[in-house]
GUVEXVEX-869275 format. One record per residue (C-alpha): residue number from 0; x, y, z. Coordinates in steps of 0.5 Angstrom, whole numbers, plus 500, padded with zeros to 3 digits. Each point is the difference from the previous one (the first is absolute). Example, Ala and Ser with C-alpha at 12.3 -4.5 7.8 and 13.67 -1.06 7.14 Angstrom:
+-----+-----+-----+-----+
: num :  c1 :  c2 :  c3 :
+-----+-----+-----+-----+
:   0 : 525 : 491 : 516 :
:   1 : 502 : 507 : 498 :
+-----+-----+-----+-----+
//
This chain:
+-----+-----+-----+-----+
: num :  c1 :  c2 :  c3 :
+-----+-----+-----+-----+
:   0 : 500 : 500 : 500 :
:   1 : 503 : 507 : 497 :
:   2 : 501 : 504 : 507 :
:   3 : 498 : 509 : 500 :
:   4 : 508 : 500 : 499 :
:   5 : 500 : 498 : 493 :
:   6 : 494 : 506 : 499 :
:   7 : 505 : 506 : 503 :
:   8 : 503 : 504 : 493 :
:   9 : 507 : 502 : 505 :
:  10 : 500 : 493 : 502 :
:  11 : 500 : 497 : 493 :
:  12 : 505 : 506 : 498 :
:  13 : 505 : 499 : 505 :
:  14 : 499 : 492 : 500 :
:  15 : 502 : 501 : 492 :
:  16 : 505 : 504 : 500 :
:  17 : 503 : 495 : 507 :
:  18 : 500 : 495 : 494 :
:  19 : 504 : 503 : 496 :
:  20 : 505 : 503 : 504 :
:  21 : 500 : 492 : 503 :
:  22 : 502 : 498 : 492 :
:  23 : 505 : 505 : 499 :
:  24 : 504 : 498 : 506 :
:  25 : 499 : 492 : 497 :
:  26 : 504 : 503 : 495 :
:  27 : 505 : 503 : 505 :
:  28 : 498 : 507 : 498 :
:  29 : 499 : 502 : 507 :
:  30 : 504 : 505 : 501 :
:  31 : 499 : 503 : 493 :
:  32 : 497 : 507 : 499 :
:  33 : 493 : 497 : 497 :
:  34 : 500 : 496 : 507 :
:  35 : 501 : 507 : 503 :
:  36 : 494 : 503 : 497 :
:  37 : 495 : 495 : 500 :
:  38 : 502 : 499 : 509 :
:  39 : 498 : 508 : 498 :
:  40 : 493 : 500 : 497 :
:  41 : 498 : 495 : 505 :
:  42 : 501 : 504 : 506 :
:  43 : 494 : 504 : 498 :
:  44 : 494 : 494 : 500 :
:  45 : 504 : 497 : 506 :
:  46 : 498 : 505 : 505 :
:  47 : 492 : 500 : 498 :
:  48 : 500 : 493 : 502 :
:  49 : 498 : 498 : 506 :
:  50 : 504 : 496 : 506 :
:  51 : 497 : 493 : 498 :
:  52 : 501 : 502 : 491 :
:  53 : 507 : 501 : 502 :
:  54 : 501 : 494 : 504 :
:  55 : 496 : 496 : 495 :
:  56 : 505 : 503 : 495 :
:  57 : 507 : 499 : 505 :
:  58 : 498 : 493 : 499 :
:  59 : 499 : 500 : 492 :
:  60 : 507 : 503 : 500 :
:  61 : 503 : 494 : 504 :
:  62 : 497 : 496 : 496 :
:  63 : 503 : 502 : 493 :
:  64 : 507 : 499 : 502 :
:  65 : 498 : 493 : 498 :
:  66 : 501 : 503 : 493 :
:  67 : 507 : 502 : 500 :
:  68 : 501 : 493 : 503 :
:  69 : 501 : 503 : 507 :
:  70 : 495 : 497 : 505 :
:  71 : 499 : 504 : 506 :
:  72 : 496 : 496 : 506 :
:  73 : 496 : 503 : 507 :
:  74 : 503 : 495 : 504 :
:  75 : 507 : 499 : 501 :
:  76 : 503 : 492 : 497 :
:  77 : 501 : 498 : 508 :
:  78 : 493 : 501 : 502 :
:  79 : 496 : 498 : 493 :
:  80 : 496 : 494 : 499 :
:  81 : 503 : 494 : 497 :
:  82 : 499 : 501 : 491 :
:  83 : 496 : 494 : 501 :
:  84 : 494 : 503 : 505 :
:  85 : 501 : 507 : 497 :
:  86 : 498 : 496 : 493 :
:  87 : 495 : 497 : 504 :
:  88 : 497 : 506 : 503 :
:  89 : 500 : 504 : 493 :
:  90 : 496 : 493 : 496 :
:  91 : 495 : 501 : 506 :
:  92 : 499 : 506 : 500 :
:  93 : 499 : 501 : 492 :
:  94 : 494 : 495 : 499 :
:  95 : 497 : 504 : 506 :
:  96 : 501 : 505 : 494 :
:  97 : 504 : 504 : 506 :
:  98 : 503 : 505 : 496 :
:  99 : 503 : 505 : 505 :
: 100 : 502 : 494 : 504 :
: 101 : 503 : 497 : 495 :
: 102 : 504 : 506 : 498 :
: 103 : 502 : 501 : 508 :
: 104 : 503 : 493 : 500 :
: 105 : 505 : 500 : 494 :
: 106 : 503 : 506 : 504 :
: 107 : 502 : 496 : 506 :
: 108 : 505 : 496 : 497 :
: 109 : 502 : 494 : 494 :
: 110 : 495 : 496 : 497 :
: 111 : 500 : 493 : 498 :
: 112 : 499 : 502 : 492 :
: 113 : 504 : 503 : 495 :
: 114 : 501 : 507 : 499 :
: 115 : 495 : 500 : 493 :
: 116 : 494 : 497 : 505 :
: 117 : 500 : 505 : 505 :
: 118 : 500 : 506 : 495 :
: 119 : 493 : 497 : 497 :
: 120 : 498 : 499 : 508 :
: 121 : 501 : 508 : 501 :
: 122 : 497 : 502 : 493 :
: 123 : 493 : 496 : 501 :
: 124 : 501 : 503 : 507 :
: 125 : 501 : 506 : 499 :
: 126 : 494 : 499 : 493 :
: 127 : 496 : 498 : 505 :
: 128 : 500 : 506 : 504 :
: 129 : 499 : 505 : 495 :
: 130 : 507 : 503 : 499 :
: 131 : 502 : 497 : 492 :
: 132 : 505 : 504 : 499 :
: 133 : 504 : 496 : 506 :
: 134 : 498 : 494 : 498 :
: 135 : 502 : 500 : 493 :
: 136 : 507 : 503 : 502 :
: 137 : 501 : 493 : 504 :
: 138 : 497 : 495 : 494 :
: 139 : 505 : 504 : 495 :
: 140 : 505 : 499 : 505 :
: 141 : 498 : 492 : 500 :
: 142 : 500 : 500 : 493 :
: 143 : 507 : 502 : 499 :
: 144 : 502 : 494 : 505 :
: 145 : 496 : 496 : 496 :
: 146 : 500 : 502 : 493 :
: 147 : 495 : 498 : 494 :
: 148 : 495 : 497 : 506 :
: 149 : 493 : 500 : 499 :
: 150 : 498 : 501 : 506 :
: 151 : 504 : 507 : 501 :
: 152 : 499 : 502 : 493 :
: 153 : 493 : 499 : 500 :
: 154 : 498 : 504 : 507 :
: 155 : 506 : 505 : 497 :
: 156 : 494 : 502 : 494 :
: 157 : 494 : 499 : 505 :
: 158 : 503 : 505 : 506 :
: 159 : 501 : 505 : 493 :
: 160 : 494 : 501 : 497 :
: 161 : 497 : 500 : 507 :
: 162 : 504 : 505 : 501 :
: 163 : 498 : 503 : 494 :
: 164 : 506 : 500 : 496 :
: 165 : 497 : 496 : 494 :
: 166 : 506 : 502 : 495 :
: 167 : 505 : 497 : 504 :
: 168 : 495 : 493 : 501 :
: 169 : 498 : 500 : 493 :
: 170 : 507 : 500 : 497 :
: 171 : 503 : 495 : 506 :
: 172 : 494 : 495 : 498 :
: 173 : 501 : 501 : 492 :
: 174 : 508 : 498 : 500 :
: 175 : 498 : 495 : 505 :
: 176 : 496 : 497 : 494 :
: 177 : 503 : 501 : 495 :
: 178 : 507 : 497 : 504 :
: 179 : 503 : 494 : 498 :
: 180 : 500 : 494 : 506 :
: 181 : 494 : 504 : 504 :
: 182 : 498 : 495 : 505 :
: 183 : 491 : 498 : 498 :
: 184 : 498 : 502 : 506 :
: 185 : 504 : 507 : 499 :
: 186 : 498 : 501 : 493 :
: 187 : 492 : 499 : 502 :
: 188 : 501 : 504 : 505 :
: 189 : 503 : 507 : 495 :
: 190 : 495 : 497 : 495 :
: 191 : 494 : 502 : 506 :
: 192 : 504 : 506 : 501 :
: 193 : 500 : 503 : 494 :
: 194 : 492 : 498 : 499 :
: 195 : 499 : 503 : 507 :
: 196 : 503 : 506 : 498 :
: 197 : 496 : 502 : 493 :
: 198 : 497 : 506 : 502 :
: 199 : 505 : 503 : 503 :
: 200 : 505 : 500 : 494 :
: 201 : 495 : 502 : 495 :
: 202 : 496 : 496 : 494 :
: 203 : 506 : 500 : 496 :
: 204 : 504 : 497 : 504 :
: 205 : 496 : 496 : 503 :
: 206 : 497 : 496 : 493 :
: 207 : 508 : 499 : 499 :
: 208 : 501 : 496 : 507 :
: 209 : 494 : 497 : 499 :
: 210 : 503 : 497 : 493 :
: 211 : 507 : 499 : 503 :
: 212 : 497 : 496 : 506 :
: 213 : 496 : 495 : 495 :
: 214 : 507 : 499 : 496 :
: 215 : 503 : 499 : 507 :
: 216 : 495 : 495 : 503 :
: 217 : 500 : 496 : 494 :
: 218 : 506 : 499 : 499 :
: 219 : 502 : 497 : 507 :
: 220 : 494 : 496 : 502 :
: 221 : 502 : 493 : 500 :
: 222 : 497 : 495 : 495 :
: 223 : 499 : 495 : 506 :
: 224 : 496 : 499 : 506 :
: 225 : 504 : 504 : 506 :
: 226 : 503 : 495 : 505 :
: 227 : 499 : 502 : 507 :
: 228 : 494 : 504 : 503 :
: 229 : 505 : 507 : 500 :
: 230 : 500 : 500 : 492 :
: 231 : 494 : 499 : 499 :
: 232 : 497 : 505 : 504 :
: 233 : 505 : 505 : 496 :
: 234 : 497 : 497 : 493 :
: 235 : 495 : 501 : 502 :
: 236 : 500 : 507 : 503 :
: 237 : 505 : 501 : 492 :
: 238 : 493 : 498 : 497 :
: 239 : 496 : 504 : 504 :
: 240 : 505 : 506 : 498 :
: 241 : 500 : 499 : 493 :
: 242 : 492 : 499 : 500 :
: 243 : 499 : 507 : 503 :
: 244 : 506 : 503 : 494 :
: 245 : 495 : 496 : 495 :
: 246 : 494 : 502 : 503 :
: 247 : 503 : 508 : 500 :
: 248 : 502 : 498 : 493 :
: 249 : 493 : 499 : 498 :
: 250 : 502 : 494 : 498 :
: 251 : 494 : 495 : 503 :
: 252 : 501 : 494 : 498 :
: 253 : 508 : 499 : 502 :
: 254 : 498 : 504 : 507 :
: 255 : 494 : 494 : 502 :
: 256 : 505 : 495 : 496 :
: 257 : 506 : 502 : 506 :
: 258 : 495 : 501 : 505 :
: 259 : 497 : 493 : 499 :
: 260 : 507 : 497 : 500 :
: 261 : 501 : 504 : 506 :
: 262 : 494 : 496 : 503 :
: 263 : 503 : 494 : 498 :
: 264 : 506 : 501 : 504 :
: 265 : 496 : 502 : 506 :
: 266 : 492 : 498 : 499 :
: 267 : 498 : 503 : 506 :
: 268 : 504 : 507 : 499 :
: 269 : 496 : 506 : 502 :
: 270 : 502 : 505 : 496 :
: 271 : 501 : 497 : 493 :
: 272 : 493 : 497 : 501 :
: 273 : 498 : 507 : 501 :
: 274 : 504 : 503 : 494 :
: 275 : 497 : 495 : 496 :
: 276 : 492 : 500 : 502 :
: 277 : 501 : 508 : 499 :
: 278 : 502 : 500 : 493 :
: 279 : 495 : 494 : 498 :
: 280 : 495 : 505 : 503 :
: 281 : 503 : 506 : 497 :
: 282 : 502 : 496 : 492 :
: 283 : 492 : 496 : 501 :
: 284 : 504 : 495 : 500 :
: 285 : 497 : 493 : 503 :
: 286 : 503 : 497 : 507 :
: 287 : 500 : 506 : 505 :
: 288 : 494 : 498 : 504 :
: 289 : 503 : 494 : 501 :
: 290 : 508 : 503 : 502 :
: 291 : 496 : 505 : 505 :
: 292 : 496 : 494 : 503 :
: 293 : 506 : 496 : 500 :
: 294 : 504 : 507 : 503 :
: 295 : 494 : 501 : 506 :
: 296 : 500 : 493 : 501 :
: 297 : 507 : 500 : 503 :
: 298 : 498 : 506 : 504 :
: 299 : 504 : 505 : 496 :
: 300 : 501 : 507 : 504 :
: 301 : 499 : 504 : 495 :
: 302 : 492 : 503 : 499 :
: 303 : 500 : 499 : 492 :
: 304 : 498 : 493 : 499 :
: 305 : 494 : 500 : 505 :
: 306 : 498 : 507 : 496 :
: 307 : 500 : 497 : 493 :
: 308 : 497 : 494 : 503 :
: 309 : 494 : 504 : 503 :
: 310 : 499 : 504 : 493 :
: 311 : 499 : 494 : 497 :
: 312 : 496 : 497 : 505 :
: 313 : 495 : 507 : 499 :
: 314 : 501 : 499 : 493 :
: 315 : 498 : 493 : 499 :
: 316 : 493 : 501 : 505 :
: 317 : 504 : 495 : 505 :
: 318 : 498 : 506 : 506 :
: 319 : 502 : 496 : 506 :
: 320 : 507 : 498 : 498 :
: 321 : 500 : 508 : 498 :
: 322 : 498 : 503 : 507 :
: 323 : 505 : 494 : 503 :
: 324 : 505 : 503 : 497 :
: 325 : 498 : 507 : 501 :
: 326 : 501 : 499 : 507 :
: 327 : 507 : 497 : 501 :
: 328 : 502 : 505 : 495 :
: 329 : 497 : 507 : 505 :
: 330 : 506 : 498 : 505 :
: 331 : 505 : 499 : 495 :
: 332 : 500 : 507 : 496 :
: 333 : 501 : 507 : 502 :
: 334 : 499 : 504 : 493 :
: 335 : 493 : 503 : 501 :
: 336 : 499 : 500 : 492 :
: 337 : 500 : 493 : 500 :
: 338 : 497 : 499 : 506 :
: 339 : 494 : 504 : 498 :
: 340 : 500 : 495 : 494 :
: 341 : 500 : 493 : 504 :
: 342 : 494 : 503 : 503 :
: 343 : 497 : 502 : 495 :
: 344 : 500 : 493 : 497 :
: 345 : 498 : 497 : 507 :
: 346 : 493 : 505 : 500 :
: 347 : 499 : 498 : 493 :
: 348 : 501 : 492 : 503 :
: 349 : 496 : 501 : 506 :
: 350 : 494 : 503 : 495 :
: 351 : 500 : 494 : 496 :
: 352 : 500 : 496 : 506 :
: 353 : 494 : 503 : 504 :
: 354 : 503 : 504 : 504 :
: 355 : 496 : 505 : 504 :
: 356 : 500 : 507 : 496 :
: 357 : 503 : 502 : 507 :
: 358 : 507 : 496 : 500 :
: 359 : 499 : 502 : 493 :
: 360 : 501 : 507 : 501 :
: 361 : 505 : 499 : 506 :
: 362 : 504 : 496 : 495 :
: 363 : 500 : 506 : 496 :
: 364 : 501 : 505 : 505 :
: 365 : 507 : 496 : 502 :
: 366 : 502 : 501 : 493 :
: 367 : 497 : 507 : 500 :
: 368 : 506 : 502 : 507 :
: 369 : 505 : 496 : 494 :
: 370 : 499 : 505 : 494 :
: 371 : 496 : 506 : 504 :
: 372 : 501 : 503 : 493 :
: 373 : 497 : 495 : 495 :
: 374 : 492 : 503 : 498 :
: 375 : 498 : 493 : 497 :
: 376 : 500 : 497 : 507 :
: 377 : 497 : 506 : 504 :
: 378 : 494 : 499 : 494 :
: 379 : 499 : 492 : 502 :
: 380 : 500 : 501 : 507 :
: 381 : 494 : 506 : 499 :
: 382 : 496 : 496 : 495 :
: 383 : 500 : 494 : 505 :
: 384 : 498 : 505 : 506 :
: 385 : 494 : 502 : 496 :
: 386 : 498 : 494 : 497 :
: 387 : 496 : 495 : 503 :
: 388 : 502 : 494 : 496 :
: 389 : 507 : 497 : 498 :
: 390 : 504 : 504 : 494 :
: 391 : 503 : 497 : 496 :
: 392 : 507 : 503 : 498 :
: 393 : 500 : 501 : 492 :
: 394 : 506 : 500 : 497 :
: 395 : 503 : 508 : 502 :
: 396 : 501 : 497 : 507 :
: 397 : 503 : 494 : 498 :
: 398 : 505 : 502 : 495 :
: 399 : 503 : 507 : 503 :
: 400 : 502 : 494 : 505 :
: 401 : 504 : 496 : 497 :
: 402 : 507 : 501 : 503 :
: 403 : 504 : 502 : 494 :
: 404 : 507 : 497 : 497 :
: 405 : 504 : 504 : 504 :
: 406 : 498 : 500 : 506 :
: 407 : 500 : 492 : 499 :
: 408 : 507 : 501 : 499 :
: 409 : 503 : 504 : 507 :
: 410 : 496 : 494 : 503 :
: 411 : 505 : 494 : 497 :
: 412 : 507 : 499 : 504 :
: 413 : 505 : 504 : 498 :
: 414 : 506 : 499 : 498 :
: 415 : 504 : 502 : 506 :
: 416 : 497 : 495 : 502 :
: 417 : 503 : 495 : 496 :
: 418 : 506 : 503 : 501 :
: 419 : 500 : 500 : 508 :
: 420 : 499 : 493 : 499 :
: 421 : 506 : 498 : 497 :
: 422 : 504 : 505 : 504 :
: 423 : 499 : 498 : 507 :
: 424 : 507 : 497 : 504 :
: 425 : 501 : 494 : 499 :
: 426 : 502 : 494 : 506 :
: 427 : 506 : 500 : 499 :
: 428 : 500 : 508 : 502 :
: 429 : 499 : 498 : 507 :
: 430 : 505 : 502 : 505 :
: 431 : 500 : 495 : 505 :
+-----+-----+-----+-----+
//
């Protein structure tokens, strides 16, 4: 959880400028007159911090020593733990997802892993307590240990377009692609990148690398069935990347054909059954009802399967089934226009099923709180009011509440997700 540090502009100058200063004397330029200057400019923001900021900060300091290979410790070697317990300590406070603790413990002496592990401990830390400009000094300096590592490189890219330097995460990605000897896992992982970044980098550029991913993917996915479940769930995020570059390509027929082989793969793979339902709904193409069926029977956390099933339940007079979904999806949504539509679907439902014109129009009153600015929904409600028999909703009503395609669409996973997946520390991180 991001801590109110992160959120204080003097804070985050000054942790900047720290980092900075911190790299020039890796580099042994302590003692230059650009270092002069930075220690400088840093006096400023530094006396607008509070007490704890400037020990937060203090202990940043300590910290980056790691990356000019002189590591300071709080503790003095006598009274340390032995490298065994601290490494035991630090593995158990990071699955309680501990960060400061985790944090706290690196600074009390050796651990019992390699150099490049530790690194990765303090960025996720520092990542997962809102200070990304430390964290990714701390994975940068990890991957110099351990050059050309995928797990490195990968978070190298994340921690930059989260930064917001896109430029900088879409050229790493692109030379990693187009880099011979890239590992799978890593050439998936830039491919995703660079798809992630599209809108960031203009429509030019992004048809471009969308092209240059599908050249790349497919001159690198194996012919043969993966041997070990590692790879195959790597393939299968590989098929998963190129059906969405075909499916940005317009390309519909090789996007469902890679996301099929996706499920191949990977049968129960909640966000290649997703991707492909949707496009089958949107190219009316057979088969999206049975992956959204198929994505709602293994329990899938994201809302657009139960929604595009609700629709088709309306539209196929099933109302029960239509009222059912309509249900479970009011404790999964939190966009109101949606949500207005989905309980325009249950009135519409209840209508046809007898219910009394009261839930009627209290259904539709939900709907109403949802989208306070849609007139067809305030029509309905006072023709319910001031009928004495059941209306029917003529087809105004049912189409202005179709959800539209786009909306569909920021529904599915995304890509960050499928990212993230492939991006987490591996076991062998572990610092016991």
């Amino acid at each position: 959880m991001s801590d109110t540090f992160a959120n204080n502009p003097d804070y985050r100058e000054y942790e900047s400028l720290l980092i900075r200063l911190a790299r020039l004397m890796a580099d042994g330029k302590g003692d230059t007159d650009e270092a002069d200057e930075l220690r400088e400019i840093m006096d400023q923001p530094w006396l607008r911090l509070s007490g704890s900021e400037q020990a937060r900060l203090n202990q940043l300091s300590g910290d980056l020593f790691m990356i000019g290979d002189a590591e300071l410790y709080e503790v003095p070697p006598s009274e340390a733990p032995s490298p065994e317990d601290l490494g035991k300590a630090v593995q158990a406070a990071y699955q309680r997802q501990d960060w400061h603790n985790v944090l706290s413990l690196l600074r009390r002496g050796p651990v019992s892993a390699q150099k490049h592990l530790v690194a990765a401990l303090r960025s996720v830390a520092y990542e997962r307590i809102g200070h990304l400009d430390a964290a990714f000094a701390f994975i940068e300096y990890g991957a110099t240990l351990l050059p050309n590592n995928s797990y490195f490189e990968s978070h190298s890219m994340a921690l930059l377009k989260e930064i917001g330097r896109f430029g900088e995460a879409h050229d790493r990605a692109r030379k990693i692609l187009n880099r011979s000897g890239t590992s799978i896992e890593l050439l998936v992982q830039s491919a995703l990148m660079l798809l992630m970044l599209r809108e960031q980098v203009g429509e030019e550029s992004a048809m471009a690398d969308t092209r240059l991913v599908v050249k790349q993917l497919l001159k690198r996915l194996p012919r043969e069935k993966p041997a070990t479940q590692l790879l195959t769930a790597i393939q299968s995020s590989a098929y998963f990347a190129l059906g969405s570059a075909h499916e940005f390509l317009n390309e519909i027929d090789q996007a469902l054909s890679a996301y099929s082989k996706a499920l191949q793969l990977e049968p129960g793979d909640d966000m290649a059954l997703l991707a492909r339902g949707a496009l089958r709904l949107k190219s009316q193409r057979p088969g999206a009802r049975e992956d959204f069926e198929a994505a709602a029977a293994a329990r899938s956390q994201s809302p657009l399967p139960y929604i595009a099933l609700a629709r088709m339940a309306l539209d196929a007079g099933d109302y029960r089934k239509c009222v059912s979904m309509c249900n479970f999806l009011s404790f999964r949504l939190t966009d109101g226009k949606i949500m207005a539509t989905i309980f325009v679907w249950r009135a519409i439902a209840e209508s046809n099923l007898g219910v009394s014109r009261a839930d009627v129009v209290n259904t539709l009153k939900m709907a109403h709180d949802c989208d306070p600015a849609n007139p067809v929904i305030g029509h309905y409600i006072e023709r319910l009011r001031h009928s004495e028999q059941h209306t029917s909703f003529d087809h105004e009503l049912i189409n202005r509440s179709i959800i539209a395609t786009e909306q569909l669409a920021r529904l599915r996973p995304s890509l960050e997700s499928r990212f993230s997946s492939l991006s987490e520390i591996p076991q062998q991180y572990s610092v016991a």
